[in-house]
mmCIF entry with sequence, helices, sheets and N, C-alpha, C, O atoms, coordinates in Angstrom:
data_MODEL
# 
_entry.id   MODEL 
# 
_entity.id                         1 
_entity.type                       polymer 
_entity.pdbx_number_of_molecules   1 
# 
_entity_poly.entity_id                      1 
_entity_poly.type                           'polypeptide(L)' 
_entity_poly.nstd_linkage                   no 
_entity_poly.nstd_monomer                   no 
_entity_poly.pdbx_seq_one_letter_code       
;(UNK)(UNK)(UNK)(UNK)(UNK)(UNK)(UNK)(UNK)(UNK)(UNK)(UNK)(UNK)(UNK)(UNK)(UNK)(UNK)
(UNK)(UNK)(UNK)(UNK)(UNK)(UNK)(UNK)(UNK)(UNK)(UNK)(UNK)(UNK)(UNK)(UNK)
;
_entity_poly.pdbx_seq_one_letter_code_can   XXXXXXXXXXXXXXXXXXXXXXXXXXXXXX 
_entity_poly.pdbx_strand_id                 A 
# 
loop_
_entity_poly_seq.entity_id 
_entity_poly_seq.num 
_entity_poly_seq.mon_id 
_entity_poly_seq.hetero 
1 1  UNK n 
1 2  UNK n 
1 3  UNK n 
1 4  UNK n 
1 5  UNK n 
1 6  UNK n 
1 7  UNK n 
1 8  UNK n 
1 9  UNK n 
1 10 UNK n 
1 11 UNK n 
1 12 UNK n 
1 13 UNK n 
1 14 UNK n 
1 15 UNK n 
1 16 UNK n 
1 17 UNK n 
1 18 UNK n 
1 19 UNK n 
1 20 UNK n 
1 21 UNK n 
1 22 UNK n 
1 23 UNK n 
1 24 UNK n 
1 25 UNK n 
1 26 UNK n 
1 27 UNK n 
1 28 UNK n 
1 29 UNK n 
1 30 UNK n 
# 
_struct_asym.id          A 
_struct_asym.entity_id   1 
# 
_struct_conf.conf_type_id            HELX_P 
_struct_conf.id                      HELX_P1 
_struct_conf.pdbx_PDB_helix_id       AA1 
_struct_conf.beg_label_comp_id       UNK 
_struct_conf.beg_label_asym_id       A 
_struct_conf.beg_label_seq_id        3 
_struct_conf.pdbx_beg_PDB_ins_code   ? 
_struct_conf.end_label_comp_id       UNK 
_struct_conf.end_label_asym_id       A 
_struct_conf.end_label_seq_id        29 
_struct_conf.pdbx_end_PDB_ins_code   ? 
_struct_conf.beg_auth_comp_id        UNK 
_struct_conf.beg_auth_asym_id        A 
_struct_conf.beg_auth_seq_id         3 
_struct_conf.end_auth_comp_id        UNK 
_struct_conf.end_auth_asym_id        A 
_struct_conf.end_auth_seq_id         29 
_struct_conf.pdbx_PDB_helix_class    1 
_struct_conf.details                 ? 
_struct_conf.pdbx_PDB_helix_length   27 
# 
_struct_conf_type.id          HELX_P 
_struct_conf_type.criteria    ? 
_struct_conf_type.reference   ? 
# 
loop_
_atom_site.group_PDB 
_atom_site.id 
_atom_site.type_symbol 
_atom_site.label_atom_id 
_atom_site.label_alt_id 
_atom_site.label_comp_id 
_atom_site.label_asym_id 
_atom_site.label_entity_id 
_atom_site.label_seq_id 
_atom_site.pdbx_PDB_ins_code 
_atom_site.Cartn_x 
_atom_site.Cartn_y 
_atom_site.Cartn_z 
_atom_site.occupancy 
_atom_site.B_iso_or_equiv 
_atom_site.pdbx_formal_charge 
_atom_site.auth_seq_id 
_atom_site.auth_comp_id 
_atom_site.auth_asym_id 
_atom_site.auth_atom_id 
_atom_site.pdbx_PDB_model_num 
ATOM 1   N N  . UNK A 1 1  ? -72.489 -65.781 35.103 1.00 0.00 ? 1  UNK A N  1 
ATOM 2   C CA . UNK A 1 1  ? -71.108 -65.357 35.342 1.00 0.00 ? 1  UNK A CA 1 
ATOM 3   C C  . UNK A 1 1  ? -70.322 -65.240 34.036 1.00 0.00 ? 1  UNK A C  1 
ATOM 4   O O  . UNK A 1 1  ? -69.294 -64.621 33.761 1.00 0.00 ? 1  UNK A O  1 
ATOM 5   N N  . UNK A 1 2  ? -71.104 -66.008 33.335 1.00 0.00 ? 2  UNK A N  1 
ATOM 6   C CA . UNK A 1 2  ? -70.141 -66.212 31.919 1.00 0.00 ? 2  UNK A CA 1 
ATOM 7   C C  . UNK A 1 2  ? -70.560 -64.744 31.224 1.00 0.00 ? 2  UNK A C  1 
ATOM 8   O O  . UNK A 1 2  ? -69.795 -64.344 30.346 1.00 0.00 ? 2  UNK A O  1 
ATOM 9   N N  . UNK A 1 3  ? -71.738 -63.904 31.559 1.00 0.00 ? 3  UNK A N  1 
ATOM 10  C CA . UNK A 1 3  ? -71.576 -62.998 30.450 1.00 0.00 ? 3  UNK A CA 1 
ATOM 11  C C  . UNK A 1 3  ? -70.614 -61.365 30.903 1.00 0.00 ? 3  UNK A C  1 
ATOM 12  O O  . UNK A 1 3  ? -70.429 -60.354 30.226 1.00 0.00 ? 3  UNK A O  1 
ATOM 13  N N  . UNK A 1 4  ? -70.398 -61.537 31.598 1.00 0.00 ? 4  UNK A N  1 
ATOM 14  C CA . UNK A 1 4  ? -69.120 -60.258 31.723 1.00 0.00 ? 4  UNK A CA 1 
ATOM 15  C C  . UNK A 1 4  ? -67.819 -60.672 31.139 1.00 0.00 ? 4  UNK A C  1 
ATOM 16  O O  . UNK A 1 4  ? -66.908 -59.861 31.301 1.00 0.00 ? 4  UNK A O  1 
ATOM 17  N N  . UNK A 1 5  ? -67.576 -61.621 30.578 1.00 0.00 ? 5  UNK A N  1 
ATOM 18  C CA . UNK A 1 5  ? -66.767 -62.406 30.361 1.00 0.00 ? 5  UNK A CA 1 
ATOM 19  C C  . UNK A 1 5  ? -66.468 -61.779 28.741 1.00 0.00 ? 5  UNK A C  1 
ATOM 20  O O  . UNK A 1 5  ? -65.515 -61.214 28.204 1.00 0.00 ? 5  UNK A O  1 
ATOM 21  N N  . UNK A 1 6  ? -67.387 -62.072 28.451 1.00 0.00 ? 6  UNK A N  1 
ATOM 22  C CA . UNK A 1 6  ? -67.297 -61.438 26.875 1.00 0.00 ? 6  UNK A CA 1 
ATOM 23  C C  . UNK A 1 6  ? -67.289 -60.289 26.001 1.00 0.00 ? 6  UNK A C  1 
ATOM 24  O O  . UNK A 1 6  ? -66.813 -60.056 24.890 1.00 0.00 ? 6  UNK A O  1 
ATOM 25  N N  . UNK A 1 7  ? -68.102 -59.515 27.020 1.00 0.00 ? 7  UNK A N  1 
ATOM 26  C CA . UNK A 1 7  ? -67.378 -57.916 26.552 1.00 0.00 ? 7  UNK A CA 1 
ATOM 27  C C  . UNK A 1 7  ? -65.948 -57.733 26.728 1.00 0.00 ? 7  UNK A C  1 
ATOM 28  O O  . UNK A 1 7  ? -65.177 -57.454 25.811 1.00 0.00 ? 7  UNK A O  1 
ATOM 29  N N  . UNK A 1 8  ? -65.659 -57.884 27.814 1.00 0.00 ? 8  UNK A N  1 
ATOM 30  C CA . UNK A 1 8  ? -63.741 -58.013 28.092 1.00 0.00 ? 8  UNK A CA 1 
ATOM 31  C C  . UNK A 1 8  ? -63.037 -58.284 26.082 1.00 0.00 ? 8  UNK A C  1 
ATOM 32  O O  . UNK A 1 8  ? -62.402 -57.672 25.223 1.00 0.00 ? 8  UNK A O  1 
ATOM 33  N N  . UNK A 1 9  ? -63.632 -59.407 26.266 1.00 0.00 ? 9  UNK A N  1 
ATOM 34  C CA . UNK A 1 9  ? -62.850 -60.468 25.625 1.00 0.00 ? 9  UNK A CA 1 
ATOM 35  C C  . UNK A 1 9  ? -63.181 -58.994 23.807 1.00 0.00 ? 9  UNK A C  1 
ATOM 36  O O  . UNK A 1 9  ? -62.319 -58.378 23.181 1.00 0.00 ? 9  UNK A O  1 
ATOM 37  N N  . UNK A 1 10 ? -64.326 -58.996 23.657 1.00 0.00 ? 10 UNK A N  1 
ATOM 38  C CA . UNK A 1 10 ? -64.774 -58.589 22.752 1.00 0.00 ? 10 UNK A CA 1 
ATOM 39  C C  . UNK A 1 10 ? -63.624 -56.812 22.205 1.00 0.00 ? 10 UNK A C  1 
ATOM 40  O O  . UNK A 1 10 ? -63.027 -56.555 21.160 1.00 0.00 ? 10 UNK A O  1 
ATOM 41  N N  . UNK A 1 11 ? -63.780 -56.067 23.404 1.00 0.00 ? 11 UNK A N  1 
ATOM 42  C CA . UNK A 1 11 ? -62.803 -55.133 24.180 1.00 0.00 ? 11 UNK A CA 1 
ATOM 43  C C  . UNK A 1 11 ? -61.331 -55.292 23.523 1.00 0.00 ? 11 UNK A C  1 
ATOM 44  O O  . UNK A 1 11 ? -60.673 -54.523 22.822 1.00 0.00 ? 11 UNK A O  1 
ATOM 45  N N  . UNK A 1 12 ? -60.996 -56.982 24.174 1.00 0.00 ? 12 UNK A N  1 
ATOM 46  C CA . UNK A 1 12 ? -59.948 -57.040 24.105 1.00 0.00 ? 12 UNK A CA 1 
ATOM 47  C C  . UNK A 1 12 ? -59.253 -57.199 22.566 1.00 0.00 ? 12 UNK A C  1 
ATOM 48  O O  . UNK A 1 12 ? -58.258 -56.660 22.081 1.00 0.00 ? 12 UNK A O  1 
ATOM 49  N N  . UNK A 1 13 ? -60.246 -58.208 21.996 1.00 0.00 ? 13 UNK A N  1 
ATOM 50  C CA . UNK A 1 13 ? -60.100 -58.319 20.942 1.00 0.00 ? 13 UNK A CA 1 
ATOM 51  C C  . UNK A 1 13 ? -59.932 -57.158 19.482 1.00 0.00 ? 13 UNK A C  1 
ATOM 52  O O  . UNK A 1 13 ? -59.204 -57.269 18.495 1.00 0.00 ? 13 UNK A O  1 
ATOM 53  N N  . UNK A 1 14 ? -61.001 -55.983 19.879 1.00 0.00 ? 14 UNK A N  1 
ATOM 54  C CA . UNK A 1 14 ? -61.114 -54.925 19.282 1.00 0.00 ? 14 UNK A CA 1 
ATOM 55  C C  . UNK A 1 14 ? -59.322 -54.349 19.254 1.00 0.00 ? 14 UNK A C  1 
ATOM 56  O O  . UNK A 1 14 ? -58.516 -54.302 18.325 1.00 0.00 ? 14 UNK A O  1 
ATOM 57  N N  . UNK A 1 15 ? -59.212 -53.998 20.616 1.00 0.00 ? 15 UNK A N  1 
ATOM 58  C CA . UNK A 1 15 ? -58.025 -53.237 21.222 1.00 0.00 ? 15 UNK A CA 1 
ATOM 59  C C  . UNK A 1 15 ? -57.177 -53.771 20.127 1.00 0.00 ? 15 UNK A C  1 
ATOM 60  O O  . UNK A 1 15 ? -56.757 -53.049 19.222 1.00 0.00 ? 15 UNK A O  1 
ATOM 61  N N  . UNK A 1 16 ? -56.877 -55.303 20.235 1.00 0.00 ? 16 UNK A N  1 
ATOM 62  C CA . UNK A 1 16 ? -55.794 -56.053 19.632 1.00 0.00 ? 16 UNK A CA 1 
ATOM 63  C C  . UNK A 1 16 ? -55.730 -55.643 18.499 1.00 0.00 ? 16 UNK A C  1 
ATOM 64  O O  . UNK A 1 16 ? -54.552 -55.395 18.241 1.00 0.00 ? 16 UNK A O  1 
ATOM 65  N N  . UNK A 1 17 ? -56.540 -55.385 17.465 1.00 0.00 ? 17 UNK A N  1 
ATOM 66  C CA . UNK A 1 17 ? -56.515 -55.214 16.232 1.00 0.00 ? 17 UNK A CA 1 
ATOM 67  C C  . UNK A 1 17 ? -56.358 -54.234 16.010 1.00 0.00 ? 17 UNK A C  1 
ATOM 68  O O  . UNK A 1 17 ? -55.641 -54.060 15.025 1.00 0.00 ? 17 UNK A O  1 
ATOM 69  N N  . UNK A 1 18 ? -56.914 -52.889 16.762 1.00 0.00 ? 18 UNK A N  1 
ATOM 70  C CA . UNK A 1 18 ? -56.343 -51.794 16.793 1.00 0.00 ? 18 UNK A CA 1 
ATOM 71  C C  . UNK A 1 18 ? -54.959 -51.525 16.556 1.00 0.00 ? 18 UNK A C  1 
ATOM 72  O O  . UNK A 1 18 ? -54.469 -50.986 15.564 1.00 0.00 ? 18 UNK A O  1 
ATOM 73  N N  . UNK A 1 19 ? -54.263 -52.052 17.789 1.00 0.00 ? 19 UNK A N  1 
ATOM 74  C CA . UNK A 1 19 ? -53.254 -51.563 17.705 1.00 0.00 ? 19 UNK A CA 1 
ATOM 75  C C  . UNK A 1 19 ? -52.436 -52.158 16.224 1.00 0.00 ? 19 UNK A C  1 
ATOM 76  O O  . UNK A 1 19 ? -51.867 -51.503 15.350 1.00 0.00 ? 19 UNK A O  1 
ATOM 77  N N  . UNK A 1 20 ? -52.662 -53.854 16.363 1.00 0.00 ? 20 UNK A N  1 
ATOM 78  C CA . UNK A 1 20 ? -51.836 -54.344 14.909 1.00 0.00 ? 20 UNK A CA 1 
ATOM 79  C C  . UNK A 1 20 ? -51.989 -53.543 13.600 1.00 0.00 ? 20 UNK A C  1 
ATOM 80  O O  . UNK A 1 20 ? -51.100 -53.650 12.755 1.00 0.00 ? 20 UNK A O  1 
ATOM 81  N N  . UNK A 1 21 ? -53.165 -52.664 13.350 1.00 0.00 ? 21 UNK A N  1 
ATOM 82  C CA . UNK A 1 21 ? -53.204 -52.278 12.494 1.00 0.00 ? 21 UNK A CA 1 
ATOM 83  C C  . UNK A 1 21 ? -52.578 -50.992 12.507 1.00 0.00 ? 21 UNK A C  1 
ATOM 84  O O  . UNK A 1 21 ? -52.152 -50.449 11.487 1.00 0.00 ? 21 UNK A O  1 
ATOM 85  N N  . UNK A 1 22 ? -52.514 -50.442 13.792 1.00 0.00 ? 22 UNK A N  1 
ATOM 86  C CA . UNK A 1 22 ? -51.738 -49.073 13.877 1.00 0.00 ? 22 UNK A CA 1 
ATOM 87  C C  . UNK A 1 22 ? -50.119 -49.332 13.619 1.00 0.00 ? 22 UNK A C  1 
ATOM 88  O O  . UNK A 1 22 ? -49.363 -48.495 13.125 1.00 0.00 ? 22 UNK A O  1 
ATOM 89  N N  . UNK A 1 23 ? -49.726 -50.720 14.072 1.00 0.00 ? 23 UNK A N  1 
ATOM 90  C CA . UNK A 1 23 ? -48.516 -50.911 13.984 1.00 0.00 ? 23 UNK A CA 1 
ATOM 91  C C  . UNK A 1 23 ? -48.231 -51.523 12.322 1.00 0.00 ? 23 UNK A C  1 
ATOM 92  O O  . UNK A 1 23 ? -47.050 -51.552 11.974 1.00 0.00 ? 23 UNK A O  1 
ATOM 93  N N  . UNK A 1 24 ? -48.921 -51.835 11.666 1.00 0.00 ? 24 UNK A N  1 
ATOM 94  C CA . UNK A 1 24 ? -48.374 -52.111 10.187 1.00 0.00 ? 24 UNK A CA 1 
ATOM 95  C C  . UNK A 1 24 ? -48.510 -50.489 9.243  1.00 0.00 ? 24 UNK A C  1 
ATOM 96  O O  . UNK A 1 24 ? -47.718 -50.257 8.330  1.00 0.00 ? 24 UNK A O  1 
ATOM 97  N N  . UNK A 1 25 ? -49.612 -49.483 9.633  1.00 0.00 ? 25 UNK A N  1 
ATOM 98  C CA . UNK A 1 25 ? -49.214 -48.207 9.208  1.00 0.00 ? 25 UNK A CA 1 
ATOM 99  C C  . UNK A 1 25 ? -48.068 -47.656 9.569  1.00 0.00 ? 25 UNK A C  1 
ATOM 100 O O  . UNK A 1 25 ? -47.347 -47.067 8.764  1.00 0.00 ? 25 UNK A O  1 
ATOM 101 N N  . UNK A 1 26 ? -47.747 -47.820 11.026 1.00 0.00 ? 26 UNK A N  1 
ATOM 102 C CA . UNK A 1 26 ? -46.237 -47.456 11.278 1.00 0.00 ? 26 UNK A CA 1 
ATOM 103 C C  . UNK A 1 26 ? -45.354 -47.953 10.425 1.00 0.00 ? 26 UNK A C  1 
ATOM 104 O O  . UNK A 1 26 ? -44.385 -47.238 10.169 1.00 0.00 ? 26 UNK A O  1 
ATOM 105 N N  . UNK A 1 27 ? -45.464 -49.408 9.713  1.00 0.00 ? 27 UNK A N  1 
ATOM 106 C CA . UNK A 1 27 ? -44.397 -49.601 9.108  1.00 0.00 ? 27 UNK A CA 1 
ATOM 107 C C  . UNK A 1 27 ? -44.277 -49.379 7.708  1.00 0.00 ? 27 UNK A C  1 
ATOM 108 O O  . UNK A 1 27 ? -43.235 -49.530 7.069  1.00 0.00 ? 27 UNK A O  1 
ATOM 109 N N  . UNK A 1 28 ? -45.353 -49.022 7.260  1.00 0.00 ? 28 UNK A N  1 
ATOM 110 C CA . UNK A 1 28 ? -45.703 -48.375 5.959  1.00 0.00 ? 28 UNK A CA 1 
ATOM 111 C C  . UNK A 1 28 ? -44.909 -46.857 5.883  1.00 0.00 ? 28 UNK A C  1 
ATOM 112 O O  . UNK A 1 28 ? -44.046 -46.488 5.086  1.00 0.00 ? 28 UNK A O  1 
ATOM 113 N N  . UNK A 1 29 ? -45.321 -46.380 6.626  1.00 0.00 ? 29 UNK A N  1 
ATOM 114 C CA . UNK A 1 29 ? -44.902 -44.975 6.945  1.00 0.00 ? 29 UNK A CA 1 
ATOM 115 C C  . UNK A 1 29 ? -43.304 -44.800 6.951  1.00 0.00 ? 29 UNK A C  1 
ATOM 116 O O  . UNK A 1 29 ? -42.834 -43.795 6.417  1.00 0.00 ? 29 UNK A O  1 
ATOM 117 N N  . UNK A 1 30 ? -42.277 -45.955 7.668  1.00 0.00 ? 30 UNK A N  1 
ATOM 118 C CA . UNK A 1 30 ? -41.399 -45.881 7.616  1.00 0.00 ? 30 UNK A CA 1 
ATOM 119 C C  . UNK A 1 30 ? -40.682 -46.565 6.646  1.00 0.00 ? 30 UNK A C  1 
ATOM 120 O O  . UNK A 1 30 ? -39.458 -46.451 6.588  1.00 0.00 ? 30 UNK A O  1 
# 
């Protein structure tokens, strides 16, 4: 049960950084 658990997480984690990094170019930019 525990291993569907961790792609999510892995997913989620990716996502997260995604975006933080999209959001400090935004602030570069501005």
């Amino acid at each position: 049960e525990d291993y569907h658990i961790y792609p999510d997480m892995a997913a989620y984690h990716s996502i997260s950084v995604t975006l933080r990094q999209a959001g400090l170019i935004k602030e570069l930019l501005h």
